[in-house]
N, C-alpha and C positions, 0 to 999 in steps of 0.2 A: 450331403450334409443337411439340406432343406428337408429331404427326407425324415431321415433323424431326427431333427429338433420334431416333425409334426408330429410323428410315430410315439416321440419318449411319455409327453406329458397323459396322456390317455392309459399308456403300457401300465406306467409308474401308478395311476389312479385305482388301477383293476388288481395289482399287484397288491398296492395297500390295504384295498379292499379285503381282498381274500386272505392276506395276514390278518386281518379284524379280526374276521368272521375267526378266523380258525380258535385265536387267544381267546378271545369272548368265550367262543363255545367249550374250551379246553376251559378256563376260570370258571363256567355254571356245570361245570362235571357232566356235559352231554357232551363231549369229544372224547375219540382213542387219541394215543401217541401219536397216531400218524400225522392225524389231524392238525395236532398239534405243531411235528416237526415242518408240517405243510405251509402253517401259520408265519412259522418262524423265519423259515424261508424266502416268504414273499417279502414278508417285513424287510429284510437283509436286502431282496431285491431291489424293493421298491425306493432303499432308502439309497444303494449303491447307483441306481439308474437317475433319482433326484438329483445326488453330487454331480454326476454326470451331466446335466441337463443345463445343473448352475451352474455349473466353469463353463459352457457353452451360450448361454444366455444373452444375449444383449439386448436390453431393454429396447420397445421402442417408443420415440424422441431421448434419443442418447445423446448429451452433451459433453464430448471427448477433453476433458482436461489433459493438457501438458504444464509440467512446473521445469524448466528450463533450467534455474539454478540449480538444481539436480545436476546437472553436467552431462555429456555425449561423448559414449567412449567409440572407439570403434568397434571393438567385439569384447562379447564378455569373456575375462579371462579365467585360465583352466587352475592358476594359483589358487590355492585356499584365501591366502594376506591379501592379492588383488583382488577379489574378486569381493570379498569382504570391505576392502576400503571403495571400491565401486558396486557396491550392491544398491544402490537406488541410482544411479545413472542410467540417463539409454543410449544403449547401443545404437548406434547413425541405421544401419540399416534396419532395427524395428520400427523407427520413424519413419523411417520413409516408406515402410512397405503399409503401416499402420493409416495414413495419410492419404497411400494410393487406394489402400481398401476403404476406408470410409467415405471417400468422394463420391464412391457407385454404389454405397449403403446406403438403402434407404431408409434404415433403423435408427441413422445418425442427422440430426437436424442442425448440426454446424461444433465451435471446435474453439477453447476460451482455453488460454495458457498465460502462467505465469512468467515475465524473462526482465531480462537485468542485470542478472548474476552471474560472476564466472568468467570467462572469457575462452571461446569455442575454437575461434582460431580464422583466421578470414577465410579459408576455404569450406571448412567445415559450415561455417555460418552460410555461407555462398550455398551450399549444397539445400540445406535445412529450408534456405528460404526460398529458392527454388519450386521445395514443393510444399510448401505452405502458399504459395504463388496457382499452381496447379490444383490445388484443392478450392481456391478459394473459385475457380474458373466453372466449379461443378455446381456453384449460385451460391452453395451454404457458406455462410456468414464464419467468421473470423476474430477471434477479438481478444487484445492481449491486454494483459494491464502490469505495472511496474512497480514495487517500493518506493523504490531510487534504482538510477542509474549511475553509480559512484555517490558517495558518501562522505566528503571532503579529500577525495581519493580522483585519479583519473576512471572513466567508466570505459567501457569495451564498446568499441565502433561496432565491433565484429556482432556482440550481443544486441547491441540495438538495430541492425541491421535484421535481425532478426524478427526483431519488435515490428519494425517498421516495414515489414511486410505482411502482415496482419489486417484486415480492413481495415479497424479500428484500434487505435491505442492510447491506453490512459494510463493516469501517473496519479498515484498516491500525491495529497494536497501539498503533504509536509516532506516528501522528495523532491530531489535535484536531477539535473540531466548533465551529468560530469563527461559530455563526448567534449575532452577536451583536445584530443588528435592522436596522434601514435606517436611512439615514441621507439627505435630500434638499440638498444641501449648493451655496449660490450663491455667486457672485462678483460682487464689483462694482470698478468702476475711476472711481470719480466723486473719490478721491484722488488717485490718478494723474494725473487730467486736469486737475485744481487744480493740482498740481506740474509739469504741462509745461508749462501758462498754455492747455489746450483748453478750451476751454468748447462743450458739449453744446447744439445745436439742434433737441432731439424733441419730437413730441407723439405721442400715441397716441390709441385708440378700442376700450375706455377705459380706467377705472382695473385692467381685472387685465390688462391686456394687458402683462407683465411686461417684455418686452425691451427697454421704454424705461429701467429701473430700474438695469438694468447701467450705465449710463453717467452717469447725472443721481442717483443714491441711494450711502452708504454702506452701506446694510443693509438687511432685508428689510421693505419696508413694509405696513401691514395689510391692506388688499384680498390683495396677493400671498399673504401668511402663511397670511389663511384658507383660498384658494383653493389654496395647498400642501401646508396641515395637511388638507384635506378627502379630496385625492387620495391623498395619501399613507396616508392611514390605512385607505383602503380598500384599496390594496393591501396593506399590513400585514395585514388581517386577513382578505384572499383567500389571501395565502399561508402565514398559522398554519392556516388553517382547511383547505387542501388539503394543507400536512404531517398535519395531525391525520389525515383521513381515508386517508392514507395509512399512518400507522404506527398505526392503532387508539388512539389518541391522542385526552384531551379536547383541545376546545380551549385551556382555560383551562390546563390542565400544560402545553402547549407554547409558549406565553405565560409561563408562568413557568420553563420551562427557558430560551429566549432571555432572558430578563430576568439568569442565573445564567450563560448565557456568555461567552469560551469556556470549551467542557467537554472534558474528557481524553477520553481515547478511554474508559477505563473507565466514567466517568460517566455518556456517553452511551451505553454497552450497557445499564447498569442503569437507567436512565432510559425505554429502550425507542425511543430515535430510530433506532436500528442494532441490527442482529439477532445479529451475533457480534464477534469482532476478528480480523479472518484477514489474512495477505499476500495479495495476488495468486496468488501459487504454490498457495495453498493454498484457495483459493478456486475455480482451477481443477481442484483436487485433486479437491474435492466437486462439481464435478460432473461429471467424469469419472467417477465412481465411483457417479453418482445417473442421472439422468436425460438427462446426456448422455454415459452408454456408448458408447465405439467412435464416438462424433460424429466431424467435422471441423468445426475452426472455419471464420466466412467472414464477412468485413468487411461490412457493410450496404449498404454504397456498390457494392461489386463485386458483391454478391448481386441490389442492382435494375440491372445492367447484364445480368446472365444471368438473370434470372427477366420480367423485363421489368416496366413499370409496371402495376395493375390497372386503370387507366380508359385504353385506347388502343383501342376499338373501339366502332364505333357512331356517333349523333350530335355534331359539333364543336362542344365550347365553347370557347371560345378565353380565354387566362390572361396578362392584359396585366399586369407589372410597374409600377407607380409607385415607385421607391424613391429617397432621398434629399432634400436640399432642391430647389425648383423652380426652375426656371429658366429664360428664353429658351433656345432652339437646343438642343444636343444634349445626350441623356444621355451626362454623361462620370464620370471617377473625378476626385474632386478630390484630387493629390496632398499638400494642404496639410492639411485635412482627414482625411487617407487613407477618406471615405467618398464615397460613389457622390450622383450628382445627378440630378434632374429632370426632362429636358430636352422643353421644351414641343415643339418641332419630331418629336422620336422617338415621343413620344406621341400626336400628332396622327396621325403615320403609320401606329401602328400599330392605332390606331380606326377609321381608314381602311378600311386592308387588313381587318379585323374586320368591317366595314360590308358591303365592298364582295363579301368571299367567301362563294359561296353555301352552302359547306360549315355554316358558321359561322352557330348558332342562339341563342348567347347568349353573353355573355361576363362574364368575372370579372377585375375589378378590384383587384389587390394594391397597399396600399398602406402604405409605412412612411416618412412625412415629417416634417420639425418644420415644414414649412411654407417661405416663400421668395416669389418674386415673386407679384403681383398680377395681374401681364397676363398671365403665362404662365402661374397657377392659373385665368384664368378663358379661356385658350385650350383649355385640358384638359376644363373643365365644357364645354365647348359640345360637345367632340366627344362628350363621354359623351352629350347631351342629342343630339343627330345619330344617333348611335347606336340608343336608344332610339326616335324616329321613324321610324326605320326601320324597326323592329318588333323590333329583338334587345336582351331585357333587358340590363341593368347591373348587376350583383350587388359592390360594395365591400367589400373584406373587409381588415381594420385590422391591422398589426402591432403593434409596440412602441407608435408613436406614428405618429398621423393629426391632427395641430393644426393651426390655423390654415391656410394652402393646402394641408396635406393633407388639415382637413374640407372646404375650399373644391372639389376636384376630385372628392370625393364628393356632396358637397351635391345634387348634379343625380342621383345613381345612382338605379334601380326600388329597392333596397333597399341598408340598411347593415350589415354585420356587424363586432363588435369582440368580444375578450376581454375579460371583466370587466378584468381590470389594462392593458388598451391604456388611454395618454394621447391625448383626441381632444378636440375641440370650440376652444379659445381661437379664436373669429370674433371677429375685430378686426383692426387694421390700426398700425402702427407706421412709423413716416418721419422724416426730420429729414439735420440734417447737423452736424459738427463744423467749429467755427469755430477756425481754427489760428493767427493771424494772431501770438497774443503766442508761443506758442512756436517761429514760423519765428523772430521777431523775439528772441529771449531767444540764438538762434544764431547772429547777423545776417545773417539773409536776409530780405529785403524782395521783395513784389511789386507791378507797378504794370500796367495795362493801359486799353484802349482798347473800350472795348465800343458795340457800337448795340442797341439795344430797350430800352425801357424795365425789361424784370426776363431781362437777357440776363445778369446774376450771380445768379441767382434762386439756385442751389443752389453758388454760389463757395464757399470752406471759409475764405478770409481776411477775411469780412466777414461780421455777422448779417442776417435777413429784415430787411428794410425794413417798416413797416408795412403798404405797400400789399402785399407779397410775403409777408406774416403770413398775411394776408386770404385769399390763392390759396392758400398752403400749406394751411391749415382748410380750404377749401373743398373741397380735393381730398381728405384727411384723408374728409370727411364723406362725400364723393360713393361712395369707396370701400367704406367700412362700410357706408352704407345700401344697394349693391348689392352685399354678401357676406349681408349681414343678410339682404333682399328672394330672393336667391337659399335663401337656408336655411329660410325659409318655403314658397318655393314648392316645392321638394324634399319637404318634411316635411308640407305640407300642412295648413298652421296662419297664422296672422295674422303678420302684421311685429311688432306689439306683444308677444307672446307670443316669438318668436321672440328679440326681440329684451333681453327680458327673462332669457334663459340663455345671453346673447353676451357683449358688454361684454369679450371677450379674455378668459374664464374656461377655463382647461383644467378640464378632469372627466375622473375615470375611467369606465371603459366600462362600469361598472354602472350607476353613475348617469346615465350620458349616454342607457344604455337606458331607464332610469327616467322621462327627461329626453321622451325621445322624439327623440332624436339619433342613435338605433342601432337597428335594430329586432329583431335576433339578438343574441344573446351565442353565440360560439366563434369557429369559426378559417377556409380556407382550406375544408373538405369542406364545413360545412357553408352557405359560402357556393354551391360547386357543387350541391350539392339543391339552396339555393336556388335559381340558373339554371337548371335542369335543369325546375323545376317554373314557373316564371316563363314559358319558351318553350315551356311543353304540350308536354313529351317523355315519354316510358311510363315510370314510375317504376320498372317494373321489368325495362325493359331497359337495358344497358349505355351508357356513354357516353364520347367521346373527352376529356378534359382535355389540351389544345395550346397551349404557349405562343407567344403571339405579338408584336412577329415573333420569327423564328427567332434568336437570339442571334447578335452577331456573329464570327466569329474575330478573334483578335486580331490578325491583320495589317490586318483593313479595318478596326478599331476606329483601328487606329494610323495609316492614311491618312487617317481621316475625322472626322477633328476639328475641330468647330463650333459654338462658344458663345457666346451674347453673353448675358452674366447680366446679368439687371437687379436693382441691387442698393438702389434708390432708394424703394421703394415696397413694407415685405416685409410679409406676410400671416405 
């Protein structure tokens, strides 16, 4: 590529040239046609090898802007609607690959981003700050600045954690710093459904398995509480504990400044969470006049389009997406939700193609789920476990949250990687049905029908289980759990009893869950790549392709090829 770039600009000069000379000489009537069509040619050349040169271009003293309120998806999606409603977001791994390549560019003279806004999600932010962490270690300077942080509003831990790992960070004069703490905040509708005349038909496997609680509870019950005050307080004190380290900061001050906000913008300068109070304007001011003299700015996004990614050569691992809840048939965008799904059918295919290509020596498993069907999380685990007999590791590596079928489609991986603040583990199972019968009737509507088999109303919503259809409901109930359970043993390499003793539908944070021995890495995304990199005996110290597969699709064949049958009967 160094190549390239030196080659184009001289090509491009001599091309233009000789398009000159040709038109000139064809305009004073001393040229043939030929000459002419010669002209024309270069001109076309010279202009198509230009474009060429500009999208590859990176000034030098480039000053990489990030605007953070933008938001961080995990991959762009193949939806027209998503993709549209996330088209100025970036995708976590162009950041991070974007970050890794300008550290060892020497075209880029440091890295000034906007943050604030939003809320990324504590592992996410874990991840981002990471390597804004690693970059800053390659000497170039860092430096964020903020509006506000919350606006008579609670502000995001998670987001400013971000902030504050930055060298420097400044705060708009007439902003606030609203890190006023977390808050884990549920709903329930078990009044509701007393008011329509629904009456709730769930059982679960077992007591934290929370999502029967929504419907059958007024309020948070004790197994859930502890199992929420547990998580929850570790990421509270992951993310005091990485502002602290980032702003040179005790723990314990930064625990009692959030206990005192929001704080003015003053208070947090004197306080030491922010470094000055500048506008923007003047924020660019300093460093135009510091260390990025005579720079050009240049967007992150656009900068790894012309610098290119830093893992594109060498040996194939291939970078399969899990994102969304699971579900039979395809990964689609679910409009009602506006978040992405699943889909067992696209993920088989693309383990497949994983399996089946010789290129491809190991692969990484991205996964961010709250979880979803049963059949189609354990459609998932087999192709991971296909995979792996094959001979090409499995490396999982956890976003925000991997619960319930999202630990389910990991449970079979060679290894598991999560961020201390990923939500992972609740292995349990939840099913049931709402029986409607008084509320069609309180509207008058009645139904009446004609059935043959004996539990051929097995899951009707206008009548309850029958005792014998109680019987089969448990039984399935059970059968389910004990082969999520039995699967997480054998993955983890431990006993069912043991196994089965850190399940029970318990979500844990990814410290504990590595604690647990549910995770076997704490970080993110790279460090799941070492992992496979080393897992398939490749040279640690040469180079390696990270390829995601399959290829994402445009959005005209996303928009032909629409294929879902969610199973919604049975959710993990």
């Amino acid at each position: 590529m160094k190549t390239l770039r030196s080659v184009l600009p001289p090509l491009v000069g001599v091309l233009a040239l000789v398009g000159l000379i040709g038109l000139v000489a064809l305009a004073a009537g001393v040229a043939s046609s030929w000459w002419a069509g010669l002209g024309l040619v270069s001109a076309l050349g010279a202009a198509w090898l230009g474009l060429r040169l500009a999208r590859s271009w990176v000034p030098r003293r480039t000053v990489l802007e990030i605007d953070f309120d933008r938001g961080i998806i995990e991959q762009v999606p193949s939806s027209p609607l998503a993709r549209a409603q996330a088209a100025h977001a970036y995708p976590l791994l162009d950041l991070l690959d974007a970050l890794q390549r300008a550290a060892d560019d020497r075209r880029v003279v440091g890295l000034v981003a906007r943050v604030g806004g939003g809320s990324p999600g504590t592992a996410r932010a874990q991840e981002v700050a990471d390597a804004i962490a690693a970059f800053t270690t390659s000497g170039k300077p860092a430096v964020a600045y903020a509006e506000t942080i919350g606006e008579l509003t609670s502000g995001s831990l998670a987001a400013f954690l971000i902030g504050a790992s930055f060298d420097e960070l400044y705060l708009q004069p007439g902003g606030e710093l609203g890190i006023t703490g977390m808050v884990h905040r549920k709903f329930y509708l078990r009044g509701l459904l007393d008011k329509l005349g629904v009456t709730p038909q769930l059982d679960h496997r077992h007591e934290y398995k929370a999502a029967k609680y929504v419907l059958t509870e007024d309020h948070m019950v004790d197994p859930d509480r502890e199992a929420t005050t547990k998580y929850v307080d570790a990421q509270f004190e992951q993310l005091i504990d990485g502002i602290a380290a980032g702003r040179n900061l005790d723990p314990t001050v930064v625990r009692a400044l959030i206990d005192r906000a929001p704080l003015l913008a003053q208070e947090a300068r004197d306080a030491g969470l922010v470094d000055d109070l500048l506008y923007r304007d003047q924020v660019y001011k300093r460093i135009r006049e510091g260390w990025g003299k005579n720079g050009r700015t240049l967007d992150i996004g656009t900068y790894l389009k012309r610098a290119k990614r830093p893992h594109r050569r060498g040996p194939t691992i291939a970078l399969i997406y899990g994102t969304g809840a699971v579900v039979q048939g395809s990964s689609q965008f679910d409009p009602l939700t506006r978040q992405p799904v699943m889909g067992s059918d696209d993920m088989a295919r693309a383990f497949r193609a994983a399996i089946d290509s010789k290129r491809v020596e190991a692969i990484v498993f991205r996964i961010d789920s709250p979880g979803g069907s049963a059949v189609a999380s354990d459609t998932i685990w087999r192709e991971t476990r296909r995979a792996i007999e094959a001979g090409k590791p499995v490396i999982a590596t956890m976003g925000n949250i991997a619960g319930s079928g999202g630990y389910f489609v990991a449970a079979g991986c060679t290894k598991i990687v999560a961020q201390p603040g990923t939500l992972t583990g609740s292995i349990g199972v939840v099913a049931g049905k709402l029986v409607t019968r008084e509320a069609w009737a309180k509207a008058g509507i009645s139904f009446d029908d004609v059935a043959r088999g004996e539990n051929a109303r097995f899951m009707s919503s206008d009548r309850p289980f029958s005792e014998h259809e109680n019987e089969r409901f448990q039984a399935l109930l059970d059968a389910i759990y004990e082969d999520f359970v039995g699967k997480v043993a054998e993955g983890r390499g431990t006993s069912f009893e043991d196994a089965e003793a850190i399940a029970r539908g318990r979500v844990w944070a990814g410290s504990d869950a590595h604690e647990l021995g549910l995770v076997d890495e704490l970080g993110g995304i790279r460090v799941a790549a070492d992992l496979a990199r080393e897992a398939a005996g490749l040279d640690a110290a040469k180079p390696y392709r990270l390829t995601v597969m399959p290829k994402p699709k445009s959005p005209l064949a996303a928009l032909l090829g629409r294929d879902s049958r969610d199973d919604d009967k049975v959710m993990l």
